[in-house]
C-alpha positions as CSV (number, residue, x, y, z in Angstrom):
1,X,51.8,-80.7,261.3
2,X,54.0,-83.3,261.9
3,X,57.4,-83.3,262.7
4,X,58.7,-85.9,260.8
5,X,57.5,-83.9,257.5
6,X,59.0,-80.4,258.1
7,X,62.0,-79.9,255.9
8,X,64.5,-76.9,256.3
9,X,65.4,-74.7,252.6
10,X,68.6,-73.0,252.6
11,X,69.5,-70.4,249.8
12,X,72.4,-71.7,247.6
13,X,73.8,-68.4,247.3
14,X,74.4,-66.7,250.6
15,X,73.6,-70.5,252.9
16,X,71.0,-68.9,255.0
17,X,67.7,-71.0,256.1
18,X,65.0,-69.0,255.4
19,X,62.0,-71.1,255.0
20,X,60.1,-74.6,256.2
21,X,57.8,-76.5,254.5
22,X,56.5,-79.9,254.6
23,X,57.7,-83.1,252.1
24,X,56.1,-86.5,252.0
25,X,59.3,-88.3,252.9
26,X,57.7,-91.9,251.7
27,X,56.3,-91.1,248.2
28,X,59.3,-88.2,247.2
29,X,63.3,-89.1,247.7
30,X,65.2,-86.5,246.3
31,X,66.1,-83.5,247.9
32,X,63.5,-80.3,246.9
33,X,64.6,-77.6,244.9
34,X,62.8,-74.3,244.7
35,X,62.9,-70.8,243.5
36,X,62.0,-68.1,246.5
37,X,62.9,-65.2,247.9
38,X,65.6,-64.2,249.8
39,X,65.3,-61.6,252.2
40,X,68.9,-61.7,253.0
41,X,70.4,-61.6,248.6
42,X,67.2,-59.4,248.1
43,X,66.6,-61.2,245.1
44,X,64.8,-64.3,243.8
45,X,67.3,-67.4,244.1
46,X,67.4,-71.4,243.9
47,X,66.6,-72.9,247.7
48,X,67.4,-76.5,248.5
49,X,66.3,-78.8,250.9
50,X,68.7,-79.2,253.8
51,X,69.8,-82.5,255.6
52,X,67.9,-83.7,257.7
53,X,68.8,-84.2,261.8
């Protein structure tokens, strides 16, 4: 997996990272949006891509 792909997705609620995935950074420019789990609201919630470095 290469680095340049990984992306960060912090939970809008309580602001903790709590999973990476990969994003095709040349065909997809917006930022990803997602609903997951979060282990730390113990609940489902929206997760956003973070910035990048």
């Amino acid at each position: 997996m290469s680095q340049d792909n990984l992306i960060k997705l912090r939970c809008k609620e309580c602001k903790q990272i709590n999973y990476h995935s990969t994003k095709n950074k040349k065909t997809l420019k917006e930022k990803i949006e997602l609903k997951k789990h979060c282990r730390f609201c113990k609940k489902h919630t929206e997760h956003v891509e973070m910035k990048g470095k």
